[in-house]
gemmi code that builds the backbone of each chain (N, CA, C; Angstrom):
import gemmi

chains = {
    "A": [
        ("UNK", (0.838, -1.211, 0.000), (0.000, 0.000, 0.000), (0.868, 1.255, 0.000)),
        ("UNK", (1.775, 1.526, -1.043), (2.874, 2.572, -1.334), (2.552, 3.880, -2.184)),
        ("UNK", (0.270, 3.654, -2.118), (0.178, 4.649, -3.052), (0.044, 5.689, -2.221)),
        ("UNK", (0.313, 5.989, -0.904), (0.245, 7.355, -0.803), (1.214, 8.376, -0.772)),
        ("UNK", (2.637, 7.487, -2.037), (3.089, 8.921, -2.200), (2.929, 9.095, -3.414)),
        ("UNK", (2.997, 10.307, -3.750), (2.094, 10.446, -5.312), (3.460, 10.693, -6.210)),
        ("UNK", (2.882, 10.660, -7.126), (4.120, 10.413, -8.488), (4.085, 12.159, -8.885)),
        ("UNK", (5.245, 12.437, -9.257), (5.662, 14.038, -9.591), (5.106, 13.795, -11.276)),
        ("UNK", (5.802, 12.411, -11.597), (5.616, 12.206, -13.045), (5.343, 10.856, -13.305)),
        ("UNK", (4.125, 10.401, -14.578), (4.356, 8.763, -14.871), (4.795, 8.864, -16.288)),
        ("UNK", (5.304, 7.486, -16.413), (6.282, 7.512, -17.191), (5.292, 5.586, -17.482)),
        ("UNK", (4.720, 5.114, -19.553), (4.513, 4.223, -19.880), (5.281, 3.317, -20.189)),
        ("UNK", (6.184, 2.228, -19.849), (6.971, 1.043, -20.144), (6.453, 0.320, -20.808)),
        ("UNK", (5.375, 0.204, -20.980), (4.242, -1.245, -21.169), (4.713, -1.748, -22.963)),
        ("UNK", (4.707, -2.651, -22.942), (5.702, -3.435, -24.091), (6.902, -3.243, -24.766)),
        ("UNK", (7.869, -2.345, -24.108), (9.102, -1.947, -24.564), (10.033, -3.257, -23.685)),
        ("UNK", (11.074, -3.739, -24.099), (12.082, -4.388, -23.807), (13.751, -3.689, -23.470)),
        ("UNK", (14.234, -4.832, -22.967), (15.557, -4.204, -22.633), (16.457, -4.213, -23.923)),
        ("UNK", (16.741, -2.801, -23.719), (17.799, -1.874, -22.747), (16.772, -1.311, -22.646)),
        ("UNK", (15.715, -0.155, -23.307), (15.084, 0.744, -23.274), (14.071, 1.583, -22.033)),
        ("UNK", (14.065, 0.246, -21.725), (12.932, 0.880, -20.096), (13.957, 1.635, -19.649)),
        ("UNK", (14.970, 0.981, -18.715), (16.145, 1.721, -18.063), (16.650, 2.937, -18.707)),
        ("UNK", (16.516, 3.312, -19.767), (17.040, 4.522, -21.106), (16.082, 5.281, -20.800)),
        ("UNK", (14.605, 5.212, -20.610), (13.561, 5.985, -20.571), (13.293, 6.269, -18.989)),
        ("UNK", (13.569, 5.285, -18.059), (13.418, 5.586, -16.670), (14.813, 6.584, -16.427)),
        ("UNK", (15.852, 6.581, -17.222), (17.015, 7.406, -16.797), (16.885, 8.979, -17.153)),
        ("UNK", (16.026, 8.841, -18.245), (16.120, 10.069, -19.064), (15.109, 11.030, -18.336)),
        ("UNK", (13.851, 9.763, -17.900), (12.663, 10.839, -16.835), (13.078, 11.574, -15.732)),
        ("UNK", (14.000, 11.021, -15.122), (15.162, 10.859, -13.945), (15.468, 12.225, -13.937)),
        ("UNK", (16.503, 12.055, -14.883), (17.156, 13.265, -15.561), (16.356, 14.865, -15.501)),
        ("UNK", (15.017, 14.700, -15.574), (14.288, 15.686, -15.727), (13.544, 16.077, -14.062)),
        ("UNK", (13.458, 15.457, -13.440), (13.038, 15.322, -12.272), (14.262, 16.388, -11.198)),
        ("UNK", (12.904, 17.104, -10.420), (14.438, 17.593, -9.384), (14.651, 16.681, -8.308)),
        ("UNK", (15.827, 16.783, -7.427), (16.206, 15.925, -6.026), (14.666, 15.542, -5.396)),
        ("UNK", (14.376, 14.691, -4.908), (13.534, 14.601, -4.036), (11.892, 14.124, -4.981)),
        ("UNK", (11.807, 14.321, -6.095), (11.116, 14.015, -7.268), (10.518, 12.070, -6.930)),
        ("UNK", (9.033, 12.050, -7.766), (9.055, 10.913, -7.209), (8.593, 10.211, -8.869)),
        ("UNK", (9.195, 9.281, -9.576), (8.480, 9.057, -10.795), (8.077, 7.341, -10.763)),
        ("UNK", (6.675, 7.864, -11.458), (6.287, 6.010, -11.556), (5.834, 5.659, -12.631)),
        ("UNK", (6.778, 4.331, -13.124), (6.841, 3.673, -14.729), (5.857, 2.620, -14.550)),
        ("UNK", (5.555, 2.427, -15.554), (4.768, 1.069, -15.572), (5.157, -0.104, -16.682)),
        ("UNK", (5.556, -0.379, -16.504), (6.175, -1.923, -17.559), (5.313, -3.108, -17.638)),
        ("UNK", (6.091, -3.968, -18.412), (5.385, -5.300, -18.638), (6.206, -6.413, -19.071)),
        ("UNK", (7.828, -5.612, -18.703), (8.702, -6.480, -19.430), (9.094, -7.431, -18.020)),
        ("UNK", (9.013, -8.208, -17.902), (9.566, -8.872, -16.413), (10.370, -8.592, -15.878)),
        ("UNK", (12.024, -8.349, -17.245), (13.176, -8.159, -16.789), (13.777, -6.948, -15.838)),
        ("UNK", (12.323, -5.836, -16.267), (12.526, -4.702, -15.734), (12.625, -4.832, -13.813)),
        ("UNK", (12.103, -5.978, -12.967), (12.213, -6.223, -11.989), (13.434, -6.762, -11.631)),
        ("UNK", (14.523, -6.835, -12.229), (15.754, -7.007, -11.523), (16.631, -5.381, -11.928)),
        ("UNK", (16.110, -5.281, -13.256), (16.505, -4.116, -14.030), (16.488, -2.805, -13.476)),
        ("UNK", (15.639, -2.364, -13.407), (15.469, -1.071, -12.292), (16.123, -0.711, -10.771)),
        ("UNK", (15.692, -2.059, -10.140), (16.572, -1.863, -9.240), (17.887, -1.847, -9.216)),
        ("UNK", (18.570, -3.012, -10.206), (20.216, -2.220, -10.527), (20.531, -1.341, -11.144)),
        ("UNK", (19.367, -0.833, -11.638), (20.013, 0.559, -12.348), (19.794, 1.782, -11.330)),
        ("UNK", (18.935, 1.328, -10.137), (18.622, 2.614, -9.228), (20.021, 2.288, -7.980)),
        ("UNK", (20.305, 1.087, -7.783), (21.770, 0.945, -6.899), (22.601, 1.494, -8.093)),
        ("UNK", (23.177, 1.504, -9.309), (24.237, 2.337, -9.663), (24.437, 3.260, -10.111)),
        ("UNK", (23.131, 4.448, -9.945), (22.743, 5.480, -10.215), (22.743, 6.542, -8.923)),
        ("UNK", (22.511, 5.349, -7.757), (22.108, 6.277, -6.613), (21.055, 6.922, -6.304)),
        ("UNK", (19.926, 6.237, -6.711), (18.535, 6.715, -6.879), (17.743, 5.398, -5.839)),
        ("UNK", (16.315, 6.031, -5.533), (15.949, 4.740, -4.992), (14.509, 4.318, -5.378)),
        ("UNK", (13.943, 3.178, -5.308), (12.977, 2.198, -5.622), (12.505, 2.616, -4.237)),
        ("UNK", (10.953, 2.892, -4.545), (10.284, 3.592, -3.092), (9.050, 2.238, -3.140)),
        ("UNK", (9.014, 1.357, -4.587), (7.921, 0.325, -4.130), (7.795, -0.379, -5.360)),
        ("UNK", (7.507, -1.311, -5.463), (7.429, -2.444, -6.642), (6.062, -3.083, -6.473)),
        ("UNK", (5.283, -2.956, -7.612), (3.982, -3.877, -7.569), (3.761, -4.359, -8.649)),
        ("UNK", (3.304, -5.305, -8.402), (2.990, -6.407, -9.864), (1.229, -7.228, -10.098)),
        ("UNK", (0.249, -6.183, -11.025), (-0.846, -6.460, -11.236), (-0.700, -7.289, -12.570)),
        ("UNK", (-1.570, -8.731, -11.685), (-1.204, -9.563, -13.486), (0.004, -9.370, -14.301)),
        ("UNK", (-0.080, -8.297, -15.300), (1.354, -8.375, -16.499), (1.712, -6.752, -16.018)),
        ("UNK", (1.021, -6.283, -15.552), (1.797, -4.969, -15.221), (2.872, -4.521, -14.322)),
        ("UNK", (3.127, -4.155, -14.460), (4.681, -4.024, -12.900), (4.387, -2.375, -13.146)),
        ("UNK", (4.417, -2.094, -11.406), (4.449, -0.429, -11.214), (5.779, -0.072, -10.575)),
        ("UNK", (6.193, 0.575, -10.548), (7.520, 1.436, -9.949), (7.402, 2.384, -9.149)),
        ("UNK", (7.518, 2.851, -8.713), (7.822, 4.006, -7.870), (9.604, 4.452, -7.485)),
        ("UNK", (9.945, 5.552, -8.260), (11.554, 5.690, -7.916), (11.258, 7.160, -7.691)),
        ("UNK", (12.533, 7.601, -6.520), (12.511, 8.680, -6.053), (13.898, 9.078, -6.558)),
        ("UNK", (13.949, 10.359, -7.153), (15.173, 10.753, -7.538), (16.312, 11.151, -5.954)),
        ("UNK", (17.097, 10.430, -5.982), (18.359, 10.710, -4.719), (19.035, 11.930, -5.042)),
        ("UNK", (19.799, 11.830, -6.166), (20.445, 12.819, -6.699), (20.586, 13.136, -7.913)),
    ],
    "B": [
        ("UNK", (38.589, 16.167, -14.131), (39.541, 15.348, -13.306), (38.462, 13.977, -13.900)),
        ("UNK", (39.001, 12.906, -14.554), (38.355, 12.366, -15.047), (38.030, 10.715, -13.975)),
        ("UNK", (36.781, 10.764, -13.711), (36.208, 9.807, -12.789), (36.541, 8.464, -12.450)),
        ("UNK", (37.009, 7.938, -13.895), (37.489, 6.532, -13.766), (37.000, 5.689, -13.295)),
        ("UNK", (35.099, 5.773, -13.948), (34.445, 4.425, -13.494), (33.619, 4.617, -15.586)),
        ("UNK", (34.307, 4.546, -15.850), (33.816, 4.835, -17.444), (33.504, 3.214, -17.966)),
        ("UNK", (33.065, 3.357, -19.050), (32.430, 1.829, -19.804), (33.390, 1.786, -21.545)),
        ("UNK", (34.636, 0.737, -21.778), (34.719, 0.558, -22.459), (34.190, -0.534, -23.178)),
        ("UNK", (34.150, -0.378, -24.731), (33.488, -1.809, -25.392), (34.200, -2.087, -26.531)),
        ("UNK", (35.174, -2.864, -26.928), (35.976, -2.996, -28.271), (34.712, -3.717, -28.917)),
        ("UNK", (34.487, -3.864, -29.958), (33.793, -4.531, -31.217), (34.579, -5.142, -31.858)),
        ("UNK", (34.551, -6.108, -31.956), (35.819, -6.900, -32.793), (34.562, -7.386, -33.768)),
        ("UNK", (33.420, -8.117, -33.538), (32.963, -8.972, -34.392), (31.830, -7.833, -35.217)),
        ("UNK", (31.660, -8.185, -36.065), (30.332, -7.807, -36.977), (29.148, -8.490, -37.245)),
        ("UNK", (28.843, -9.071, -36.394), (27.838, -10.256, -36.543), (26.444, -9.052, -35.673)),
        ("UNK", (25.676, -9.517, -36.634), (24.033, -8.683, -35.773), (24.046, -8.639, -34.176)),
        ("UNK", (24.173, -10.228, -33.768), (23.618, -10.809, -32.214), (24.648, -9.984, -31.541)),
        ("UNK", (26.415, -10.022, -31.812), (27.022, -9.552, -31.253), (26.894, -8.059, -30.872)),
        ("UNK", (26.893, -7.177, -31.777), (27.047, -5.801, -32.038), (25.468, -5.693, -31.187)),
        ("UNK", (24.559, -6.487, -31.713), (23.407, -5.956, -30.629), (23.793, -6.594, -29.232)),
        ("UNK", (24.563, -6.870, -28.615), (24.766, -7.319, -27.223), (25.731, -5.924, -27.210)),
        ("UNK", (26.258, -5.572, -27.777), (27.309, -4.549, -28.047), (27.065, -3.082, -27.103)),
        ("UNK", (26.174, -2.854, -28.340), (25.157, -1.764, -28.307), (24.064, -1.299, -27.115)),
        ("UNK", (23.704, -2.465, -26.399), (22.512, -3.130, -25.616), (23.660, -2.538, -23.723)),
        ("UNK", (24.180, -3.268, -24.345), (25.430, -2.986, -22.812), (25.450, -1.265, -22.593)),
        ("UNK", (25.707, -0.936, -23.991), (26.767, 0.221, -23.787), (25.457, 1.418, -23.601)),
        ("UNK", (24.000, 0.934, -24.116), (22.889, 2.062, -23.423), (22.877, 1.880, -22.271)),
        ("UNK", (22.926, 0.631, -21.746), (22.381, 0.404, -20.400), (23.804, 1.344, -19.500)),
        ("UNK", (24.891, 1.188, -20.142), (26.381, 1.950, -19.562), (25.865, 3.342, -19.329)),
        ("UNK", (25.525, 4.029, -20.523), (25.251, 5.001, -20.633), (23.846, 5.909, -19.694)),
        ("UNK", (22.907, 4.863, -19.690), (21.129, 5.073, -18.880), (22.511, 5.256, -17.856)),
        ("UNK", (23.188, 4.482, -16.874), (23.347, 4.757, -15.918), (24.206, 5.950, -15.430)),
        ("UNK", (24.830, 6.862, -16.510), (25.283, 8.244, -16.091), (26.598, 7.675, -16.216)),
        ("UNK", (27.516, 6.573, -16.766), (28.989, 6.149, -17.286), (29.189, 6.773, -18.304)),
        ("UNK", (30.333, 7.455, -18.642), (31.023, 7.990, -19.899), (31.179, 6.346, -20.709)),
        ("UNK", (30.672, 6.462, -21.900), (31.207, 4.965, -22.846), (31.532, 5.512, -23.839)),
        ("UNK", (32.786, 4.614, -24.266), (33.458, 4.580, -25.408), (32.743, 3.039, -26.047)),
        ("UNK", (32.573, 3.388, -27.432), (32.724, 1.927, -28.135), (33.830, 1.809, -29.082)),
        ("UNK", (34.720, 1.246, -29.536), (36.086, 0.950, -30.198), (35.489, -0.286, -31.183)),
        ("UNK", (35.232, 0.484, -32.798), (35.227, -0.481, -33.428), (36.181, -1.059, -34.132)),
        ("UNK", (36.488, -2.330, -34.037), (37.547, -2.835, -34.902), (37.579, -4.257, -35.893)),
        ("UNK", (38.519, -4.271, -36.682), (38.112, -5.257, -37.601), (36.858, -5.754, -38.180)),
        ("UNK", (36.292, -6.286, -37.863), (34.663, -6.830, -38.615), (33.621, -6.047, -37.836)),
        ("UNK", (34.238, -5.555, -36.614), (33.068, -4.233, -35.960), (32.679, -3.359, -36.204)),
        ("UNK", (33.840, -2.810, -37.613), (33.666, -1.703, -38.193), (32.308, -1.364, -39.137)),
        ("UNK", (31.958, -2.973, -40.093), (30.990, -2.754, -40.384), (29.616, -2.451, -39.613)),
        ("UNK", (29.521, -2.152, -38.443), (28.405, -1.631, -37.506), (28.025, -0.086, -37.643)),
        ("UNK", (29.607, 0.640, -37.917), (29.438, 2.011, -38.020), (29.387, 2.610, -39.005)),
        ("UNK", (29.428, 1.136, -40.314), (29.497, 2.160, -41.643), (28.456, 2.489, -42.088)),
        ("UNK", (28.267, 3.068, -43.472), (27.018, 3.753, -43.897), (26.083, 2.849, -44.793)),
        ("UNK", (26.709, 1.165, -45.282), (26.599, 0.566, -46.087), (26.780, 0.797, -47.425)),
        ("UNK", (27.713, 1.464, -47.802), (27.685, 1.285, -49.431), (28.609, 0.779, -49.773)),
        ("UNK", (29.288, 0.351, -50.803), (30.360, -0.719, -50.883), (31.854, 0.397, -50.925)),
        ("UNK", (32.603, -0.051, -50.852), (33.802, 0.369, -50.211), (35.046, -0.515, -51.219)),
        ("UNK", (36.602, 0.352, -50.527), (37.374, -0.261, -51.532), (37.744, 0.451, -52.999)),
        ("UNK", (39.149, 0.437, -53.219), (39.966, 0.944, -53.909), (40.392, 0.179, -55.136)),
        ("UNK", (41.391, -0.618, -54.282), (41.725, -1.502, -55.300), (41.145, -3.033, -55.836)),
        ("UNK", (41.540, -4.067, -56.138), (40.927, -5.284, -56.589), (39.914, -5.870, -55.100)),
        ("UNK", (41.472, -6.320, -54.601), (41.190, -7.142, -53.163), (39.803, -6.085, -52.504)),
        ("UNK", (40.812, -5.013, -52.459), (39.657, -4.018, -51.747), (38.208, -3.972, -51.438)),
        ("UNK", (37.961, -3.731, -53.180), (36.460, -3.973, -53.566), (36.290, -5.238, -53.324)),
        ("UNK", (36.271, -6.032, -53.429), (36.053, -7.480, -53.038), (35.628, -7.661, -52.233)),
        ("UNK", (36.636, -7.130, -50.955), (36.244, -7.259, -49.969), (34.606, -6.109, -49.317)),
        ("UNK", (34.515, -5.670, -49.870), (33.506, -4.440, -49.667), (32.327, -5.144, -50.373)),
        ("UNK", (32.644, -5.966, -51.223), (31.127, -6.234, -51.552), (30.404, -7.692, -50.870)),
        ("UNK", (32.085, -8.344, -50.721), (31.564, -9.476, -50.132), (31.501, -9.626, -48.720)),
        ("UNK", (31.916, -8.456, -48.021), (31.924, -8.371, -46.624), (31.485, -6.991, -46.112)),
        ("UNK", (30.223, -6.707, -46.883), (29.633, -5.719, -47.109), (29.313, -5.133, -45.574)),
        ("UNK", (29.508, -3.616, -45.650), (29.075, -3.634, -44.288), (27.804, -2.432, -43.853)),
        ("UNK", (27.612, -2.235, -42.987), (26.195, -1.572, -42.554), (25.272, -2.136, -41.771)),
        ("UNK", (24.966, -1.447, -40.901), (24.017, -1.907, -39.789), (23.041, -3.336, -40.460)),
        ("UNK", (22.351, -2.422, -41.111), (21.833, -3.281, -41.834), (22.014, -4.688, -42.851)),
        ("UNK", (22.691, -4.795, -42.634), (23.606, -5.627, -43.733), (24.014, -6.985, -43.074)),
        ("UNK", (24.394, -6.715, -41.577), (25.181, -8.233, -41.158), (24.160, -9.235, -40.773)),
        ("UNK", (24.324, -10.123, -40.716), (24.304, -11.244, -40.183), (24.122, -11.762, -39.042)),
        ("UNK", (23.464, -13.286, -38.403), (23.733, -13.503, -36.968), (25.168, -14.260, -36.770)),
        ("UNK", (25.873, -14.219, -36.364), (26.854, -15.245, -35.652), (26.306, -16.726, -36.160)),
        ("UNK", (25.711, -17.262, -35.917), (25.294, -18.553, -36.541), (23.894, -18.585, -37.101)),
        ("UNK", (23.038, -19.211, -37.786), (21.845, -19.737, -38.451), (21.768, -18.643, -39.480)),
        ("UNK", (23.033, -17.656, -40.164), (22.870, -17.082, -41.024), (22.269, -17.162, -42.413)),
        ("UNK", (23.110, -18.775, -42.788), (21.647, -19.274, -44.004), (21.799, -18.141, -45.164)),
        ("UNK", (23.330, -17.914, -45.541), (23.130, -16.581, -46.689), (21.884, -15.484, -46.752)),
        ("UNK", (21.627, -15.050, -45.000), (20.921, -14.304, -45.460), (19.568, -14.263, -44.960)),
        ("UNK", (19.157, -15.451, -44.848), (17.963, -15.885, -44.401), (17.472, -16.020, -43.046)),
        ("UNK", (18.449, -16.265, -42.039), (18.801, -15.901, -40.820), (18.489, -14.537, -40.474)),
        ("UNK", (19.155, -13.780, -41.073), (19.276, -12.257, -40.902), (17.733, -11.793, -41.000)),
        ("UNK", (17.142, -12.627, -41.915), (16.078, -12.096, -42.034), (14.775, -12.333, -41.092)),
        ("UNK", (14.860, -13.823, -40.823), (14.227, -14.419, -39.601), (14.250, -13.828, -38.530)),
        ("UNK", (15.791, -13.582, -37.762), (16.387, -13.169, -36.548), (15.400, -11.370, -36.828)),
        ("UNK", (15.553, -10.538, -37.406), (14.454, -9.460, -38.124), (13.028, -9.436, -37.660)),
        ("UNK", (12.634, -10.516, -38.223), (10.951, -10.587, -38.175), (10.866, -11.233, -36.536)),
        ("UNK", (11.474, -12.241, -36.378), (11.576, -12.575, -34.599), (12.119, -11.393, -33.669)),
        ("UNK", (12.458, -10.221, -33.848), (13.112, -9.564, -33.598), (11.247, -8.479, -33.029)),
        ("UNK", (11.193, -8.249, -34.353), (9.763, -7.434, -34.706), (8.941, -7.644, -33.980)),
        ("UNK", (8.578, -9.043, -33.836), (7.248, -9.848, -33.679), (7.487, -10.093, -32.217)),
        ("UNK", (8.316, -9.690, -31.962), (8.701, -9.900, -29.996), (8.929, -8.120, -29.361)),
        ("UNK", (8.823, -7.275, -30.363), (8.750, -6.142, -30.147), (10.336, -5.429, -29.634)),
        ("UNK", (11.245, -6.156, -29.745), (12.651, -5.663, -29.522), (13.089, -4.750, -30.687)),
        ("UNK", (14.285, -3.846, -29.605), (14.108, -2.708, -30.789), (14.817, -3.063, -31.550)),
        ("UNK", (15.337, -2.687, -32.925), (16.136, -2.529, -34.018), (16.806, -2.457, -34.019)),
        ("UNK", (18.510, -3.096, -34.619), (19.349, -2.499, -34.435), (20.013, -1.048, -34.690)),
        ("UNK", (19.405, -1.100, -35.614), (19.872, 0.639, -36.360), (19.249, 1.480, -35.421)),
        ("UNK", (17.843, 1.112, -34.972), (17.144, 2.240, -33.253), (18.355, 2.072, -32.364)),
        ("UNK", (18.986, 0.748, -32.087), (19.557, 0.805, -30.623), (20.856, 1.564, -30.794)),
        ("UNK", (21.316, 1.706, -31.920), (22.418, 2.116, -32.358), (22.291, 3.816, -32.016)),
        ("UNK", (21.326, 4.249, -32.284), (20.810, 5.371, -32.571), (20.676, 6.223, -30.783)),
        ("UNK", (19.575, 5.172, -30.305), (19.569, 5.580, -28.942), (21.169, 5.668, -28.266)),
        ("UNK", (21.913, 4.874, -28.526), (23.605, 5.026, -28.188), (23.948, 6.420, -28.214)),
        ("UNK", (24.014, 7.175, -29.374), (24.473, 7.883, -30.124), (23.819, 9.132, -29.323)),
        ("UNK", (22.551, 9.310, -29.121), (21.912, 9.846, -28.367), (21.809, 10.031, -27.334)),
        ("UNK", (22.207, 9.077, -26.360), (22.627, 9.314, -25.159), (24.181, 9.271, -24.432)),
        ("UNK", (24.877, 9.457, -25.795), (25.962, 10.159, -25.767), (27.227, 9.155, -25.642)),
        ("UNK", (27.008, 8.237, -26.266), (27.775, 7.115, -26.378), (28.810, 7.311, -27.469)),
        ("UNK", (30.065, 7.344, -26.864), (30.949, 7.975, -28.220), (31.512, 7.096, -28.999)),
        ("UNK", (31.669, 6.640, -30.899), (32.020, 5.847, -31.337), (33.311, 5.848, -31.650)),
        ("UNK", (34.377, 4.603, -31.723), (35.550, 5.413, -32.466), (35.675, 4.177, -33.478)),
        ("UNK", (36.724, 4.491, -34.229), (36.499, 3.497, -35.533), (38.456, 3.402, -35.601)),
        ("UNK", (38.939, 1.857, -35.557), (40.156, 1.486, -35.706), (40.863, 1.796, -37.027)),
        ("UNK", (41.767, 2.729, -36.910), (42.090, 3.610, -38.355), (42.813, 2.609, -39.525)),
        ("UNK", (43.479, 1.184, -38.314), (44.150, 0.176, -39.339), (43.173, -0.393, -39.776)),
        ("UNK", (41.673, -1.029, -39.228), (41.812, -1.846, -40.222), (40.396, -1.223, -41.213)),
        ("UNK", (40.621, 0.106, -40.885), (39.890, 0.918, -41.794), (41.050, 0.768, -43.084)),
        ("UNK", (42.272, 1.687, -42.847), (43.556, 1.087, -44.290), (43.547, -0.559, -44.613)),
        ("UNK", (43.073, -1.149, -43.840), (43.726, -2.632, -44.689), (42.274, -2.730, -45.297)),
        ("UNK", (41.133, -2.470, -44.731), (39.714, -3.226, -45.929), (39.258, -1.721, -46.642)),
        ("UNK", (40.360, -0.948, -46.686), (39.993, 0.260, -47.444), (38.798, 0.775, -47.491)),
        ("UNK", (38.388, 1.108, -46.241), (37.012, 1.879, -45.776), (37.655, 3.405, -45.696)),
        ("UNK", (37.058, 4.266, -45.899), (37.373, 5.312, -45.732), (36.236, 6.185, -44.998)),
        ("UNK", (36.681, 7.367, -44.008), (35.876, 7.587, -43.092), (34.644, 8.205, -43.594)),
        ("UNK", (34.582, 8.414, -45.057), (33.443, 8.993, -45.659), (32.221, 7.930, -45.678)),
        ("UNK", (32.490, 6.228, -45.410), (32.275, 4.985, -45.338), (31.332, 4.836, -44.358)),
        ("UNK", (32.129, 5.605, -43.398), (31.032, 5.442, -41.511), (30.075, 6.606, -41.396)),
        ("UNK", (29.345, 6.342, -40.834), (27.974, 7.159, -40.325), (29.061, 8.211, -39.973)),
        ("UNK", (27.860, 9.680, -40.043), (28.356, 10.583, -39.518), (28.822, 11.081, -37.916)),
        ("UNK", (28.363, 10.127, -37.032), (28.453, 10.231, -35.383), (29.425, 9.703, -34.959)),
        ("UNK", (30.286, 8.819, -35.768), (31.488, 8.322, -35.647), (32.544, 9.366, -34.720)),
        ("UNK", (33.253, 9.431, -33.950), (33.646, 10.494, -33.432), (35.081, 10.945, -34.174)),
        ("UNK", (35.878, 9.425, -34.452), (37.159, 9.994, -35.280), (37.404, 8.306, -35.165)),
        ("UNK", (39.362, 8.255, -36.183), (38.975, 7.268, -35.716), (40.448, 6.874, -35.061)),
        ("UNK", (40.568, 5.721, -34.698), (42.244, 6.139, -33.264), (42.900, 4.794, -33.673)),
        ("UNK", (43.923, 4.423, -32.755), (44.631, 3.228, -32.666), (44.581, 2.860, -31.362)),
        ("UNK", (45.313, 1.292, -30.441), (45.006, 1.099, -29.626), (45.248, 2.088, -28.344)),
        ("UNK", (46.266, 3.128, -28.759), (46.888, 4.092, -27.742), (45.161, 4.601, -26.902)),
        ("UNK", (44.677, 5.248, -28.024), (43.795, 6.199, -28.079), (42.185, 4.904, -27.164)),
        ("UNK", (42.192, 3.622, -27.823), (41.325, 2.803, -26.809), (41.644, 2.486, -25.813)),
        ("UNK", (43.071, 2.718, -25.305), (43.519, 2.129, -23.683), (44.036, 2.896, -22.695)),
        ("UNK", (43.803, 4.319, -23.236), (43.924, 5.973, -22.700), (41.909, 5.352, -22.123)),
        ("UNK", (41.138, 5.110, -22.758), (39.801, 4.810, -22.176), (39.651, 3.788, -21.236)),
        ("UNK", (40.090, 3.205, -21.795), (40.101, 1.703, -20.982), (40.932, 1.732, -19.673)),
        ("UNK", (41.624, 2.440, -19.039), (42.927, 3.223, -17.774), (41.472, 3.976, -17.368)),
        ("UNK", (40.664, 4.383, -17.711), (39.813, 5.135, -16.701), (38.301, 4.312, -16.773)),
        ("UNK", (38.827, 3.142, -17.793), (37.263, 2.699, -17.041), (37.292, 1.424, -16.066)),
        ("UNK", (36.025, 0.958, -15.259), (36.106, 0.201, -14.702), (35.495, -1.278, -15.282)),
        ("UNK", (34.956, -0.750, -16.450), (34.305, -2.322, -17.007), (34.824, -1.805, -18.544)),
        ("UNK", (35.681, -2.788, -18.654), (35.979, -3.141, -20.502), (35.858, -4.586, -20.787)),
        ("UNK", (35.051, -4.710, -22.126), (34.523, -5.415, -22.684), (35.045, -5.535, -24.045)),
        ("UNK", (35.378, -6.967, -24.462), (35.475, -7.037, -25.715), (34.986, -7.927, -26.493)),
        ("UNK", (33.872, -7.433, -27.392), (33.204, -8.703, -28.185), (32.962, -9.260, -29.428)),
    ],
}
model = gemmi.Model(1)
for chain_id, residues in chains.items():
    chain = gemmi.Chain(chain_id)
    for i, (resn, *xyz) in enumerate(residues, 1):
        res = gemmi.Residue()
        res.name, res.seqid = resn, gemmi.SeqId(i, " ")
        for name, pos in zip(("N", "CA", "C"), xyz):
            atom = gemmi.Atom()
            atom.name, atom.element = name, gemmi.Element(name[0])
            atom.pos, atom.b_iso = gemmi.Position(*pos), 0.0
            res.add_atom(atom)
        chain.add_residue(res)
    model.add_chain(chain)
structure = gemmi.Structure()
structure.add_model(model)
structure.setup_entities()
């Protein structure tokens, strides 16, 4: 129950594959100030190991992971 | 003061599967805020050229038509099938919604992925830099790939 922090920005994943989610979650990132909260929505599976290593070597963090049927939600908070 | 957690990637092969594992690495290098170099060389080169045939002299041309190069143009590493492979690996490619190579190439390029192109064995298969896409950055010898490779922390060669 991680929806009560609200998203600054959403951002659609839903049938894109890797590399690209991570390219598009970096680039939203990018646009976001410190403290910013953005939530993707995918459908690629891989994106659940994916995101989170791209938010440990980015320095960003994963504020919640949910998975409806084929959808996967995100929640990342920009660190820095 | 240069960071020295950078992403190198030599290209040695020209094969589709490869260059797209290539390519695939070096966005994901890049999504994550790493300076990447890619270093194309020998049969990698055809990744960065423009596809049109190439070559001076006999051997030259020869080699340019029969080892034609351009994104578009190569091959998989195996079930190539003169061709037919390439084309399969394409439509399986499509039909699973993965991007393109010439897109992933592109997104590289775009997110600031710098190319360089090996100047020898550009002289030995007589490619000339008018040959490679325009984003090519220049093109170097190994001095110039291991001046990159001293500041990065992951080099790759495939």
């Amino acid at each position: 129950m991680s929806q009560e922090i609200k998203a600054d920005v959403k951002l659609n994943l839903e049938g894109l594959l890797c590399p690209i989610p991570v390219v598009k979650v970096s680039q939203a990132i990018k646009n976001l100030a410190v403290g910013g909260v953005l939530e993707a929505t995918a459908t690629d599976p891989g994106v659940l190991a994916d995101i989170p290593a791209w938010a440990k070597s980015t320095g960003n963090e994963v504020l919640s992971i949910e998975r409806q049927s084929k959808v996967i939600t995100f929640l990342i908070k920009k660190v820095k | 003061m240069e960071k020295n957690d950078g992403v190198t990637i030599i290209v040695f092969s020209g094969e589709m599967d490869k260059v797209f594992a290539a390519f695939s690495i070096a966005i994901g290098a890049a999504a994550a805020g790493k300076e990447t170099n890619m270093f194309f060389t020998f049969w990698g080169v055809k990744a960065i050229q423009k596809g049109n045939l190439t070559g001076k002299g006999f051997f030259g041309r020869m080699m340019g038509l029969m080892n034609r190069g351009g994104i578009n143009t190569i091959g998989p590493s195996r079930f190539n099938f003169g061709g037919i492979g390439r084309w399969m690996f394409k439509y399986m490619m499509k039909s699973h919604k993965v991007t393109l190579l010439e897109e992933l190439r592109k997104t590289a390029i775009d997110l600031g992925v710098k190319l360089l192109a090996c100047e020898v064995s550009m002289q030995v298969m007589e490619i000339d830099a008018d040959d490679l896409i325009d984003e090519v950055e220049k093109s170097c010898g190994v001095a110039t790939m291991l001046e990159k490779a001293f500041h990065s922390q992951v080099t790759l060669f495939i």
